[in-house]
N, CA and C atoms as a LAMMPS dump frame, in Angstrom:
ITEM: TIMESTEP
0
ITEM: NUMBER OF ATOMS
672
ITEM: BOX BOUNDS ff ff ff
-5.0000000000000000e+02 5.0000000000000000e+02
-5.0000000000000000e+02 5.0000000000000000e+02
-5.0000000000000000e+02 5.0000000000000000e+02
ITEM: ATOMS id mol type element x y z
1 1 1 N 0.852 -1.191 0
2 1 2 C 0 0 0
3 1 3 C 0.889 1.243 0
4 2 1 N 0.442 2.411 -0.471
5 2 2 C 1.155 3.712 -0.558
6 2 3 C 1.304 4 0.587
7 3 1 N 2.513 4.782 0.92
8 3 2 C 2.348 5.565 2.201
9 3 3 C 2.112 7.244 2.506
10 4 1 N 1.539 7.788 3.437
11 4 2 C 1.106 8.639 3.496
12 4 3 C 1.539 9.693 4.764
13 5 1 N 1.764 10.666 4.926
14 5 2 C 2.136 11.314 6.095
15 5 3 C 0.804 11.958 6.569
16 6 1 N 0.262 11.647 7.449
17 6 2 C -0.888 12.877 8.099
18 6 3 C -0.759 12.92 9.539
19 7 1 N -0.793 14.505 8.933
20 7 2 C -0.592 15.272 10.328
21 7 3 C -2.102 15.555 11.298
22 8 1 N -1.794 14.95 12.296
23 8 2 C -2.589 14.673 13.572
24 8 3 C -2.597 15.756 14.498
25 9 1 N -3.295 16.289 15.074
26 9 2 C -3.544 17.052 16.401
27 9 3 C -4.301 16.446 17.105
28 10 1 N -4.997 15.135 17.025
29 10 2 C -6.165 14.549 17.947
30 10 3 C -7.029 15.616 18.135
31 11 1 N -7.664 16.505 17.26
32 11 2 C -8.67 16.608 17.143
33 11 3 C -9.976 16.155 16.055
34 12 1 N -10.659 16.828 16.043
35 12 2 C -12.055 15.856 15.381
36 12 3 C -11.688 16.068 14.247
37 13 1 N -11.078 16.933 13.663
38 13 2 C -10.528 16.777 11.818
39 13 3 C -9.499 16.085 11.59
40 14 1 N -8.41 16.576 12.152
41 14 2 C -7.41 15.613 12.054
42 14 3 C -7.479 14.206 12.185
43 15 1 N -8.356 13.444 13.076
44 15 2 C -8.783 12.755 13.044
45 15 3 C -9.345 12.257 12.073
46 16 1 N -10.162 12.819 11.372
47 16 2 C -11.247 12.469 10.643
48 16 3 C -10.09 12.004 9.189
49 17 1 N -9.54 13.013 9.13
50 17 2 C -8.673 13.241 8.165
51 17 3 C -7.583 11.674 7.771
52 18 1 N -7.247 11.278 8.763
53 18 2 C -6.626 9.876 9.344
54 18 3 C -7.437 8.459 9.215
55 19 1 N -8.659 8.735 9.234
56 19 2 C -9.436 7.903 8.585
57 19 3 C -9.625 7.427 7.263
58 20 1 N -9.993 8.716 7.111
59 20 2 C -10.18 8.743 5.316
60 20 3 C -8.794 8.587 5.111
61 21 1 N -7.57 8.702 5.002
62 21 2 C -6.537 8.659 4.65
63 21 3 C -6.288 6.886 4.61
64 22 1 N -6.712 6.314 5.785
65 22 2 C -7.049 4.775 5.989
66 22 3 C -7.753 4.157 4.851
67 23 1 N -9.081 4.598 4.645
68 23 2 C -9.933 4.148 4.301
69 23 3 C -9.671 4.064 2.794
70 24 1 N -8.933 5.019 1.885
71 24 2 C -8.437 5.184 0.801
72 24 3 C -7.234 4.292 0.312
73 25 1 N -6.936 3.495 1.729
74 25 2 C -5.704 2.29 1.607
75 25 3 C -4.365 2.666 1.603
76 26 1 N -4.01 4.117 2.025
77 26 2 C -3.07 4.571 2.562
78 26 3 C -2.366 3.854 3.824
79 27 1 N -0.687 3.756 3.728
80 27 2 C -0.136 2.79 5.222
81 27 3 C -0.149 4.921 5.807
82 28 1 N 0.03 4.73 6.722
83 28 2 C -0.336 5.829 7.349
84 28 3 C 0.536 5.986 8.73
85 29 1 N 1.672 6.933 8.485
86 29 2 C 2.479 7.53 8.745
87 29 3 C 2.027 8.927 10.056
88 30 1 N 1.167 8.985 11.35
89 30 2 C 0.594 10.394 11.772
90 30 3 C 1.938 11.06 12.411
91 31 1 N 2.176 12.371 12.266
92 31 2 C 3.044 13.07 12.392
93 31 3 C 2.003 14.323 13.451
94 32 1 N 2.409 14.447 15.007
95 32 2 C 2.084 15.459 15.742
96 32 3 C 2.954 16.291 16.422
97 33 1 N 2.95 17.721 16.521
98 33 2 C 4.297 18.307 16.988
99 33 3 C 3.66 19.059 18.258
100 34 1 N 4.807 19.032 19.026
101 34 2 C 4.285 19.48 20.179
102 34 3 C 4.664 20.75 20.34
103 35 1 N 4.175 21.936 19.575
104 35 2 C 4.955 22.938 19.452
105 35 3 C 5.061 24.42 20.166
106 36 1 N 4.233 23.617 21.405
107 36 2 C 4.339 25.115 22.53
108 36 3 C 2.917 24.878 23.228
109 37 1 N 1.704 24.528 22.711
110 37 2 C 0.459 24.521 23.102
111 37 3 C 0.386 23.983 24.841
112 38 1 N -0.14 24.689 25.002
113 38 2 C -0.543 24.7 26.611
114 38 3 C -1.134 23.581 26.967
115 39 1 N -1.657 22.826 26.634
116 39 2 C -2.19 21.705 26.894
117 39 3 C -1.821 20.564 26.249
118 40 1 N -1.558 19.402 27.318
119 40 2 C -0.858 18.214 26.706
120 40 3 C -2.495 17.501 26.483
121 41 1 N -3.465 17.522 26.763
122 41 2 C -4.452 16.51 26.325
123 41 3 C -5.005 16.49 25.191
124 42 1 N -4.557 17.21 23.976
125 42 2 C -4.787 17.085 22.298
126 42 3 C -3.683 16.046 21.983
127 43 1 N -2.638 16.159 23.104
128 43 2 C -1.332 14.966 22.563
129 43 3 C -1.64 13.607 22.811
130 44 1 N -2.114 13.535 23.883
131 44 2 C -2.843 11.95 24.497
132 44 3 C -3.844 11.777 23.366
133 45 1 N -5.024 12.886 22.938
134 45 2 C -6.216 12.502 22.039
135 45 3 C -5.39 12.261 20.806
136 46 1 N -4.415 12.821 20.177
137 46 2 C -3.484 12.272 19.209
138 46 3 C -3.166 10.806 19.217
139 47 1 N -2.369 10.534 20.809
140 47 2 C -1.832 8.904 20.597
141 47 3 C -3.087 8.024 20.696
142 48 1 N -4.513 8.378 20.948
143 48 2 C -5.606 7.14 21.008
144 48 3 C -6.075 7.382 19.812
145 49 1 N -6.015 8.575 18.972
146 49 2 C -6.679 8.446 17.743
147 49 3 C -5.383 7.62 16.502
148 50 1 N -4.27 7.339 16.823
149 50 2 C -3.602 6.714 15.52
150 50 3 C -3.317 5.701 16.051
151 51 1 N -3.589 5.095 17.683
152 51 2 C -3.847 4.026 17.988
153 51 3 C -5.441 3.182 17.754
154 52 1 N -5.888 3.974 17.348
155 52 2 C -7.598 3.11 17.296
156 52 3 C -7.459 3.253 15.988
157 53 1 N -6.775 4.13 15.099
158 53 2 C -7.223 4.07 13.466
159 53 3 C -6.038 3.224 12.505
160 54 1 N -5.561 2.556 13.191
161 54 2 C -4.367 1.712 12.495
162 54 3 C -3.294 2.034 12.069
163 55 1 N -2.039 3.761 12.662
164 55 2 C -1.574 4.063 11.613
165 55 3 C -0.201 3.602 12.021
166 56 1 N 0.386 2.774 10.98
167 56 2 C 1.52 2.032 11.029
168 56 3 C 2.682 2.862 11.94
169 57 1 N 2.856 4.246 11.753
170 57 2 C 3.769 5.051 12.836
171 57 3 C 3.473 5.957 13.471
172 58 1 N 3.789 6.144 14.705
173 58 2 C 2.771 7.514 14.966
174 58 3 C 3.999 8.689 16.142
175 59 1 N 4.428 9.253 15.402
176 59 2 C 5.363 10.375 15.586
177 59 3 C 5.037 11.398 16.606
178 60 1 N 5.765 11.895 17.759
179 60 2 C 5.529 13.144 18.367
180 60 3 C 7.145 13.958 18.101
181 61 1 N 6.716 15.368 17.647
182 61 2 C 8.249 15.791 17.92
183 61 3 C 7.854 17.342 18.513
184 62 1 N 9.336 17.538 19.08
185 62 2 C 8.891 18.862 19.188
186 62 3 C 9.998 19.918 18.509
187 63 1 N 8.672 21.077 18.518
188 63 2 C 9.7 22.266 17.913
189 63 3 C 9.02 23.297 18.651
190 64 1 N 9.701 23.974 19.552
191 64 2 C 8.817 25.102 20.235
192 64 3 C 8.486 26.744 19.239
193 65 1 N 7.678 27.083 18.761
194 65 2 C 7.209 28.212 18.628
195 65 3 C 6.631 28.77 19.548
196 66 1 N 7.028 29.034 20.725
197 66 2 C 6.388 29.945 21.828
198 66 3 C 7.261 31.818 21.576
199 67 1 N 8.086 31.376 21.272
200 67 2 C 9.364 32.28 21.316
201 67 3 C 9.056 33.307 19.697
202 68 1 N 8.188 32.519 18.906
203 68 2 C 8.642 33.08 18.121
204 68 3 C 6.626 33.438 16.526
205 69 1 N 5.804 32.987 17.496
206 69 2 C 4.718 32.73 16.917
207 69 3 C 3.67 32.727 18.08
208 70 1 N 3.571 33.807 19.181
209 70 2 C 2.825 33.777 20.198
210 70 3 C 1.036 33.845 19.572
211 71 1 N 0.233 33.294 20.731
212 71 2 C -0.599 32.917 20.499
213 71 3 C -1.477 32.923 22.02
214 72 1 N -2.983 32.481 21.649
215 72 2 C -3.681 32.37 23.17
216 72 3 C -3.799 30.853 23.115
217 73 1 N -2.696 29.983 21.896
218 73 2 C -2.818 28.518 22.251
219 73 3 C -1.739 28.248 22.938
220 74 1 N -0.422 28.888 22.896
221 74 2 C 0.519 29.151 23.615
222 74 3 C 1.172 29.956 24.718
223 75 1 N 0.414 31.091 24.735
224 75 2 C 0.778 31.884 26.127
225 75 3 C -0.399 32.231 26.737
226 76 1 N 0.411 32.187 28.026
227 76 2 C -1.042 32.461 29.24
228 76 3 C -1.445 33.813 29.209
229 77 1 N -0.765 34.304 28.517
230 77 2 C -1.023 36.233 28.981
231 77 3 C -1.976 36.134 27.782
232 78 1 N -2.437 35.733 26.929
233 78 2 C -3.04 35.969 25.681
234 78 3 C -4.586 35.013 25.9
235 79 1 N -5.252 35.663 25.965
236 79 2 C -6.93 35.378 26.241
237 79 3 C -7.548 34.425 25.198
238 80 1 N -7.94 33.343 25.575
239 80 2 C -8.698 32.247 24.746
240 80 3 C -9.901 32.881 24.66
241 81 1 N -10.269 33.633 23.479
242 81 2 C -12.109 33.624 23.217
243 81 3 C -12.797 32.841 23.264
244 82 1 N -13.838 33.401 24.296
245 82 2 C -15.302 32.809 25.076
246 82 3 C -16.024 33.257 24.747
247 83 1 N -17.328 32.426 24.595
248 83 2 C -19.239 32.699 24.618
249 83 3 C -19.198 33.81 23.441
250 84 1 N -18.573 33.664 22.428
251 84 2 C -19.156 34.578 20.8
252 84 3 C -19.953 33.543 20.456
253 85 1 N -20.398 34.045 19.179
254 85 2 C -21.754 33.841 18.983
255 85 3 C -20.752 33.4 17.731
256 86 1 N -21.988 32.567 16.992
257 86 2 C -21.343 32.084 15.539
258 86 3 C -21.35 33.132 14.753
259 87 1 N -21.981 34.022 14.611
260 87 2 C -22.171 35.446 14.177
261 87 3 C -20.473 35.908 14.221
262 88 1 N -20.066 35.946 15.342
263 88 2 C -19.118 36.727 15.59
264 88 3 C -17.575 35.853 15.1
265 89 1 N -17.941 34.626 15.476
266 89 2 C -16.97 33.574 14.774
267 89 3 C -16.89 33.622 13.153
268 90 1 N -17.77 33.786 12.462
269 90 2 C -17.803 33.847 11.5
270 90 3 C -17.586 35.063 10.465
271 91 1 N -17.511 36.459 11.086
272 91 2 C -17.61 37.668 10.602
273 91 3 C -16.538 37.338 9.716
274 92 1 N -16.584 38.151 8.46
275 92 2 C -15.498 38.218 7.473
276 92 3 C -14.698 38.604 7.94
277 93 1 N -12.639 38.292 7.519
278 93 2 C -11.857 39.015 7.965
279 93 3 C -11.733 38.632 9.692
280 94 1 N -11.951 37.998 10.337
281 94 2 C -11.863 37.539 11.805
282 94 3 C -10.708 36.741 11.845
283 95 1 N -9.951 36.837 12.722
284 95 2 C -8.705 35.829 12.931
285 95 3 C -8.288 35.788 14.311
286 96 1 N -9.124 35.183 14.993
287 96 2 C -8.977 34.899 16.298
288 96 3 C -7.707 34.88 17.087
289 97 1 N -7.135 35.307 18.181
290 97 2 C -6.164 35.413 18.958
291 97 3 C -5.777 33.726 19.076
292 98 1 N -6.446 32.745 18.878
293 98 2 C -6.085 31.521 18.892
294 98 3 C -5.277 31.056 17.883
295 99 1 N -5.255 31.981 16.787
296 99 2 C -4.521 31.721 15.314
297 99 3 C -3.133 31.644 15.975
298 100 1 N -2.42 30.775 15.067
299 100 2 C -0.875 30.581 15.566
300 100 3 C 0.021 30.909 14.181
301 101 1 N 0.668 31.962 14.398
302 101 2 C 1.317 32.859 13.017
303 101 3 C 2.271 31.604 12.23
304 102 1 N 1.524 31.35 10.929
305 102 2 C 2.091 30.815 9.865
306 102 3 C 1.804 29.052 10.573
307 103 1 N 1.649 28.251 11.563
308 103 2 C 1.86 27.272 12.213
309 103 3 C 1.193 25.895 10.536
310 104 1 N 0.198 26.243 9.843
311 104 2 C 0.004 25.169 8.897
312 104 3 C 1.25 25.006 8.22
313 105 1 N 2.024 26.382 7.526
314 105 2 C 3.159 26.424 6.727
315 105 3 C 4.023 25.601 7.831
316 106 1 N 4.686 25.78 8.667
317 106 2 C 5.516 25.01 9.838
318 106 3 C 5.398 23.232 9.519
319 107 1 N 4.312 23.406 10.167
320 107 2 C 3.445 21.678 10.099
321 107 3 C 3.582 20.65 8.884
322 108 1 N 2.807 21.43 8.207
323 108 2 C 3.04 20.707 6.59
324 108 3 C 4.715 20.882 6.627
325 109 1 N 5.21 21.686 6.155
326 109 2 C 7.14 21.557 5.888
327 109 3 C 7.463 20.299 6.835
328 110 1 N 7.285 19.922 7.657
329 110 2 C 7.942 18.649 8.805
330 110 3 C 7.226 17.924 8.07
331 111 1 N 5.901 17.934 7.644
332 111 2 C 5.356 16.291 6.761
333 111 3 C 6.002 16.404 5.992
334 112 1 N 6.483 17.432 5.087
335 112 2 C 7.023 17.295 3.557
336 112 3 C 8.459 16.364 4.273
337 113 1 N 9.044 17.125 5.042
338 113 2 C 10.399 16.238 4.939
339 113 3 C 10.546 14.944 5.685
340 114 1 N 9.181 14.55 6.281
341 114 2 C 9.168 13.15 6.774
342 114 3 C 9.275 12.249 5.76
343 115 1 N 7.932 12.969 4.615
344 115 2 C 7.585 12.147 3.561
345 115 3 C 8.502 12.037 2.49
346 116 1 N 9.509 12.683 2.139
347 116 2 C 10.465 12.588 1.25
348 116 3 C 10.889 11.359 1.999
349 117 1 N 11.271 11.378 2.86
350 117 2 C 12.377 10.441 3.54
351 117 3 C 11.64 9.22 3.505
352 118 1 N 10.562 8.873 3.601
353 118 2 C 9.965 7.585 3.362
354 118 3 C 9.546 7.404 2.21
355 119 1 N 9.989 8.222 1.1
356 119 2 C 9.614 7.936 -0.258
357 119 3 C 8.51 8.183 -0.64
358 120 1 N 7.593 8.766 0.349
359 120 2 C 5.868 9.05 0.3
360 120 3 C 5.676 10.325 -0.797
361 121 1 N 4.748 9.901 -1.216
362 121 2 C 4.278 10.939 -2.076
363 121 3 C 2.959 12.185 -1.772
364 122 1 N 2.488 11.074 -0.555
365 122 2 C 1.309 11.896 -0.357
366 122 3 C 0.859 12.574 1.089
367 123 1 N 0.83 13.556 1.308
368 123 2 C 0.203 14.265 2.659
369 123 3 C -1.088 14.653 2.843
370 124 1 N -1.306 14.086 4.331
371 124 2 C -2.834 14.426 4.675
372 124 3 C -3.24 15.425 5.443
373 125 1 N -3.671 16.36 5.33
374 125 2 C -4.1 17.887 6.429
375 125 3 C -5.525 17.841 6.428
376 126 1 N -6.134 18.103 7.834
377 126 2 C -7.328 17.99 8.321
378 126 3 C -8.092 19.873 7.875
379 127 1 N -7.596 20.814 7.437
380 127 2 C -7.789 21.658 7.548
381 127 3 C -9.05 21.779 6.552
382 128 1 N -10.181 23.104 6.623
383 128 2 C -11.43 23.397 6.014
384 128 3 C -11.621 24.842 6.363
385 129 1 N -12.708 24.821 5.488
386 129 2 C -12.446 26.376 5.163
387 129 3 C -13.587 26.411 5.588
388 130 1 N -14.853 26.231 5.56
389 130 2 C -16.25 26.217 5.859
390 130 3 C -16.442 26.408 7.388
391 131 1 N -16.098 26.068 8.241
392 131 2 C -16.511 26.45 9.895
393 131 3 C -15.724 27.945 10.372
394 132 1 N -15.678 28.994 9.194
395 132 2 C -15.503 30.016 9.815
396 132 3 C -14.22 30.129 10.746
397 133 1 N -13.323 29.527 10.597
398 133 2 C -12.706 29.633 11.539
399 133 3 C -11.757 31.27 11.394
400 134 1 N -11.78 31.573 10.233
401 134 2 C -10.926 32.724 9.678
402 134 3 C -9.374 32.794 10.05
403 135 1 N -8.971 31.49 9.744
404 135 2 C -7.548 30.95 10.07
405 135 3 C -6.911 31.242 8.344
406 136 1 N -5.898 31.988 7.941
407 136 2 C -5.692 31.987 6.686
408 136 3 C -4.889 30.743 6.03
409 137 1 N -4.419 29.865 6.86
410 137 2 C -3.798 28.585 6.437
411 137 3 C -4.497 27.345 6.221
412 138 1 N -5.916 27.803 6.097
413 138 2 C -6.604 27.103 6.036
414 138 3 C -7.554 26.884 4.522
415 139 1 N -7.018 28.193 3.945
416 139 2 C -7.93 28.324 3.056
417 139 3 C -7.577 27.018 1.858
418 140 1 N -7.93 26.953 0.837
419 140 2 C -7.728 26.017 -0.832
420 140 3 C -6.577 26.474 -1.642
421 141 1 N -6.415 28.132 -1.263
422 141 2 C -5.365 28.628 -2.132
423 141 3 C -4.163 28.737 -1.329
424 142 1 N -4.102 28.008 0.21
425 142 2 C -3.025 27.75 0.948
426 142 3 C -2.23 26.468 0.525
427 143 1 N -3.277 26.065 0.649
428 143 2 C -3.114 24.175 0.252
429 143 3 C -2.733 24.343 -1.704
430 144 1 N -3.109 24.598 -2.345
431 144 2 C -2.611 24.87 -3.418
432 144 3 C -1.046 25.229 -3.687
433 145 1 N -0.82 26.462 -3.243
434 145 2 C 0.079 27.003 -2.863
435 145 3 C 1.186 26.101 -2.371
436 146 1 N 1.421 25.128 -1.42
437 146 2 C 2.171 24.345 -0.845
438 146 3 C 2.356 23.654 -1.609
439 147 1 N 1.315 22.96 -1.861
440 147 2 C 1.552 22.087 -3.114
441 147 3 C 2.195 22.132 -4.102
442 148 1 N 2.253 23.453 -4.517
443 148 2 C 3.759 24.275 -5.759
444 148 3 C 4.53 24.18 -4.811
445 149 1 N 4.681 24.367 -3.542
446 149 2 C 5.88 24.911 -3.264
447 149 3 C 6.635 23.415 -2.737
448 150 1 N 6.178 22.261 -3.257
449 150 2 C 6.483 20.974 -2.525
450 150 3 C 7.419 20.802 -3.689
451 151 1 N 6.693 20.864 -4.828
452 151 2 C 7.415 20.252 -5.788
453 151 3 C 8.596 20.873 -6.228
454 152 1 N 9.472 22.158 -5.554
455 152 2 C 10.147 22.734 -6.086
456 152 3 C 11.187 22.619 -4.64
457 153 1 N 11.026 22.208 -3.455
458 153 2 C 11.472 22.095 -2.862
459 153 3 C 11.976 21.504 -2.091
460 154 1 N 11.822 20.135 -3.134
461 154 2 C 12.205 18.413 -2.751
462 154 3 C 13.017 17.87 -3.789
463 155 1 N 13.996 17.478 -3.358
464 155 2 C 14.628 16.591 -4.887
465 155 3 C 13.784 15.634 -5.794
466 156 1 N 13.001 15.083 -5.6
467 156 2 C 11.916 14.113 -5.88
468 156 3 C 10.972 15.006 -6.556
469 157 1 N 10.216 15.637 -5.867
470 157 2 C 9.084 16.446 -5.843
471 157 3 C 7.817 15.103 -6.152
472 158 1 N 6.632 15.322 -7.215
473 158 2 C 5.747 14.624 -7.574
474 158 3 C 4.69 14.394 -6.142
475 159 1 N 5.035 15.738 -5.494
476 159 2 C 4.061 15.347 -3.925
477 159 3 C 2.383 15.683 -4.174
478 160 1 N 1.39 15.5 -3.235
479 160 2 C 0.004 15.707 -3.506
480 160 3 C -0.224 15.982 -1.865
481 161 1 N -0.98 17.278 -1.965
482 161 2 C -1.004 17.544 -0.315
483 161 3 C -3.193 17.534 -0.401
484 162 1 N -3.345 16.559 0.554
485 162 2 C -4.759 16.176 0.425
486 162 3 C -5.748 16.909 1.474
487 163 1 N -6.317 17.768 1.01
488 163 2 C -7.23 17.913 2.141
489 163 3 C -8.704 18.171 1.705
490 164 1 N -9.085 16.296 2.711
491 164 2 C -10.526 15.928 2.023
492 164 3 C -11.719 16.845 2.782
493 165 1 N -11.215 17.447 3.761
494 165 2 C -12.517 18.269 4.198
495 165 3 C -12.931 19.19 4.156
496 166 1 N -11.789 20.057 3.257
497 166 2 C -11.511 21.532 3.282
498 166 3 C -12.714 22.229 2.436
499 167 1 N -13.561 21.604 1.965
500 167 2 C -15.547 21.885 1.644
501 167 3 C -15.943 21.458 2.719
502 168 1 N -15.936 20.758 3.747
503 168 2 C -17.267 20.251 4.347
504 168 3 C -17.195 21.243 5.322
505 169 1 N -18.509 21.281 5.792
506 169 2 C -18.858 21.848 7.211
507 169 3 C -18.712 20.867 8.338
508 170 1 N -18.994 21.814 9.325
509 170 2 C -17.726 20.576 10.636
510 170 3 C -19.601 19.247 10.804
511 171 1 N -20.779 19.613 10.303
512 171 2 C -21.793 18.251 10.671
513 171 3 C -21.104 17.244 9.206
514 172 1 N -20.748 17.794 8.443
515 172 2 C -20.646 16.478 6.966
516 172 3 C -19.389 15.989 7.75
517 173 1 N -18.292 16.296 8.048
518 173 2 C -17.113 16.224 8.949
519 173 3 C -17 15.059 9.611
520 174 1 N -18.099 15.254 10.594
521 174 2 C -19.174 14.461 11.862
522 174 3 C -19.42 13.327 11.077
523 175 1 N -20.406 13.265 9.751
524 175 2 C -21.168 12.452 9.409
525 175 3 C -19.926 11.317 8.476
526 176 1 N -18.764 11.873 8.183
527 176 2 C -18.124 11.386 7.361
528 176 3 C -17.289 10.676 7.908
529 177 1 N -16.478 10.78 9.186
530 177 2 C -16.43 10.266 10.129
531 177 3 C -16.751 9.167 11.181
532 178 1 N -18.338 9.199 11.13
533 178 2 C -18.914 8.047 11.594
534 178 3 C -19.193 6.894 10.772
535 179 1 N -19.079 7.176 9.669
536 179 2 C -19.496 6.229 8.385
537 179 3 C -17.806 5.411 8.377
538 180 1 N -16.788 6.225 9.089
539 180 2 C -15.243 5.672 8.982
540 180 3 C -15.205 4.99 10.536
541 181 1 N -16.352 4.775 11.119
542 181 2 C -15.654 4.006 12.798
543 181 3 C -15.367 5.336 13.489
544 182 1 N -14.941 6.408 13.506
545 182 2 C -14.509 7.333 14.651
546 182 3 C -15.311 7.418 15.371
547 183 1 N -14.262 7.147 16.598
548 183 2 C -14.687 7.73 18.122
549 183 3 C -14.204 9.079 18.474
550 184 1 N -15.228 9.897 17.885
551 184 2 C -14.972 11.458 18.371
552 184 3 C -15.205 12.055 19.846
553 185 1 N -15.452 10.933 20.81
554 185 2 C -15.834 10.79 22.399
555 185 3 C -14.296 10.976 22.599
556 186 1 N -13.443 10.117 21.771
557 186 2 C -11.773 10.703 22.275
558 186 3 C -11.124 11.614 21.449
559 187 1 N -11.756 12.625 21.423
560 187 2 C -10.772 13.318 20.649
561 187 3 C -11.262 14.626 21.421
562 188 1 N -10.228 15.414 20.703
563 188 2 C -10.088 16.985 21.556
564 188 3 C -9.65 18.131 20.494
565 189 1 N -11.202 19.17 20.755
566 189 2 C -10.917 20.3 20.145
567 189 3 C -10.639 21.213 20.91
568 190 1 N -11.198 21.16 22.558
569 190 2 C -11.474 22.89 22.692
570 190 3 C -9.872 23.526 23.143
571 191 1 N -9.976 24.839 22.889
572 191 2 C -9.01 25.75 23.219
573 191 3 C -8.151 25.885 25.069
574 192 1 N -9.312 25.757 25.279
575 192 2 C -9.063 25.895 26.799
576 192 3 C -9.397 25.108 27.752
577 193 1 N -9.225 23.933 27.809
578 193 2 C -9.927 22.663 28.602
579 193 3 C -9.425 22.36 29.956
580 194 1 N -10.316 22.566 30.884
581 194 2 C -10.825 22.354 32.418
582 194 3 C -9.926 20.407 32.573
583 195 1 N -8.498 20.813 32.669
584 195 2 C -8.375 19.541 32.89
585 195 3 C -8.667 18.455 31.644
586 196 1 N -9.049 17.685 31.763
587 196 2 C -9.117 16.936 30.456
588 196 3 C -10.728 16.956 30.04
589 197 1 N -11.324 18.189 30.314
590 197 2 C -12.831 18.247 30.368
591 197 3 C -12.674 19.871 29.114
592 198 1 N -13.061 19.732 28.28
593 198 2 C -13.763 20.751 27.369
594 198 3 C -14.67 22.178 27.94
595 199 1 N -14.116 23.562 28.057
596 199 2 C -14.328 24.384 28.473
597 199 3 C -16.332 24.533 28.654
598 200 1 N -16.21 24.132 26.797
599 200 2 C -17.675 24.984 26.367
600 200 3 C -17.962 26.109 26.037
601 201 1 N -16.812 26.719 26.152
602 201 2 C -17.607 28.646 25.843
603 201 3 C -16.327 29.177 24.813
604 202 1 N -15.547 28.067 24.33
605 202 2 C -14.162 28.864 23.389
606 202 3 C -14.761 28.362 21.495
607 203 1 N -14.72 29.021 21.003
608 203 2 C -14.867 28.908 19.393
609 203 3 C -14.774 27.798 18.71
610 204 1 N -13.835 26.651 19.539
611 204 2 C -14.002 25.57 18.817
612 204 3 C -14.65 24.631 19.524
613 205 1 N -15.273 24.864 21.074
614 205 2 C -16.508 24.052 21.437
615 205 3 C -17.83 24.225 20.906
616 206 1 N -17.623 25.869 20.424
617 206 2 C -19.231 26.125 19.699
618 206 3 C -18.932 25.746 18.395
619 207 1 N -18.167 25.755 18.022
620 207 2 C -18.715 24.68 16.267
621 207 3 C -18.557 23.423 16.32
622 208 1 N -18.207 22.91 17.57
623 208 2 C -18.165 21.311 17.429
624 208 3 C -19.602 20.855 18.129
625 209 1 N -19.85 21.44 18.858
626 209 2 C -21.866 21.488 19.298
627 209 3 C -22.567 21.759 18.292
628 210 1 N -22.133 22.715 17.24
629 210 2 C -23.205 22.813 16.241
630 210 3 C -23.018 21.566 15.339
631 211 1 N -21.804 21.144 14.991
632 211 2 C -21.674 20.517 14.05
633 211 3 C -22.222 19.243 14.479
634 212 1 N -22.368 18.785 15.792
635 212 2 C -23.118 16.975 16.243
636 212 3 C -24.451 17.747 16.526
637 213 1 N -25.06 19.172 16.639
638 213 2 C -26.618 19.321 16.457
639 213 3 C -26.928 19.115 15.074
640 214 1 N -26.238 20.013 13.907
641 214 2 C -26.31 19.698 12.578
642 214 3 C -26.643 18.388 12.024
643 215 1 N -25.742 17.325 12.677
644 215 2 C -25.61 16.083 12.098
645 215 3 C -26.268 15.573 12.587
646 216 1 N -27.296 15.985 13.784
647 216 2 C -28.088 15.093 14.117
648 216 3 C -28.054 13.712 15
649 217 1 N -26.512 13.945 15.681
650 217 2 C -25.817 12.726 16.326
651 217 3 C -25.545 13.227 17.694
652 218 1 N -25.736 12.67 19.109
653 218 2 C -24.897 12.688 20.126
654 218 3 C -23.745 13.352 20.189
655 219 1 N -23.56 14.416 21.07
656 219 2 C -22.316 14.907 20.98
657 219 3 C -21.725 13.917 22.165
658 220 1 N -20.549 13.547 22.119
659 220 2 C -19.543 12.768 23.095
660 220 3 C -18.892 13.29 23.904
661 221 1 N -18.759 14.699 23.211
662 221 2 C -17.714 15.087 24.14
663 221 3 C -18.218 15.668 25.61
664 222 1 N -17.531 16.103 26.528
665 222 2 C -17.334 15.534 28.192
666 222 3 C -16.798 17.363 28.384
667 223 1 N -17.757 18.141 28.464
668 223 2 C -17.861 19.463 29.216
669 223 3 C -17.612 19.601 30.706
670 224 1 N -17.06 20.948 30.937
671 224 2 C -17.147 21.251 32.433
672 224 3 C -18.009 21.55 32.8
């Protein structure tokens, strides 16, 4: 089978992302960096999600950007946004204090040079453009973009950087997901989590509530 690099955060896309990457018959390579974030329990939801989804290696490394790409996912002085409204999550032009400067460009570059080295051709990123997040590394013409910039910056080149969700909204996400076996009960989005318990009031607990009301499914996850 081909092999594949996807990059993991143990959350519900990345995740999701690791599936489908499975499910497509990819050997599956997850690559997670531990790169300053305040909370180690997206790293644990990392090692149970490429332990329950089969992926032949499953990588932690670190590279600290605290020093150099501050953030409210990385420093305490910098305020995790609470209780907005999807309204406000969504406004055009929004880029939340949670954004981490350039961190997809970072991320992807460590898959690119994992995947050279294993001869892989192909990378998997959980990223989407549809849940508002107003993250600019997220957009189609990011992922595009890399994608030129893979092939010019590998001896090999011939790379394909995949990202199957980057249309869906976070309920098709949900729904696409469950149709792959995920247990999204272990996985971890929110920003600011009470211990290994999910805040509820930060931007990525309110689109992950909408997205299991959307879909019409049980939400799993375990609030304070």
């Amino acid at each position: 089978m081909p092999g594949a690099v996807v990059l993991l955060s143990g959350g519900l896309d990345s995740t999701t992302a690791l599936a489908i990457a499975r499910s497509e018959g990819y050997t599956c390579h997850a690559l997670t960096v531990r790169y300053g974030q305040l909370h180690e329990v997206e790293l644990a939801a990392a090692r149970r999600a490429a332990a329950a989804l089969g992926a032949a290696e499953h990588r932690v490394i670190d590279l600290d950007l605290t020093q150099l790409a501050p953030s409210a996912l990385t420093a305490r002085d910098i305020a995790v946004p609470k209780d907005r409204s999807l309204a406000e999550i969504g406004a055009p032009g929004d880029v939340p204090a949670t954004y981490v400067p350039a961190r997809n460009t970072v991320l992807l570059a460590l898959a690119l040079a994992w995947a050279e080295s294993l001869s892989a051709r192909d990378i998997f990123v959980g990223v989407n453009v549809l849940d508002a997040s107003g993250y600019p590394d997220c957009r189609p013409e990011f992922v595009r973009a890399f994608e030129a910039l893979a092939q010019v910056a590998t001896r090999t080149g011939g790379f394909c950087i995949h990202a199957p969700l980057i249309a869906l909204d976070k309920a098709g996400i949900i729904r696409r997901g469950l149709e792959l076996g995920v247990d999204y009960g272990a996985t971890h989005s929110c920003y600011d989590p009470v211990g290994d318990l999910a805040c509820g009031r930060c931007d990525a607990c309110a689109l992950r509530r909408k997205g299991f009301a959307e879909a019409g499914v049980p939400d799993p996850t375990r609030y304070a």
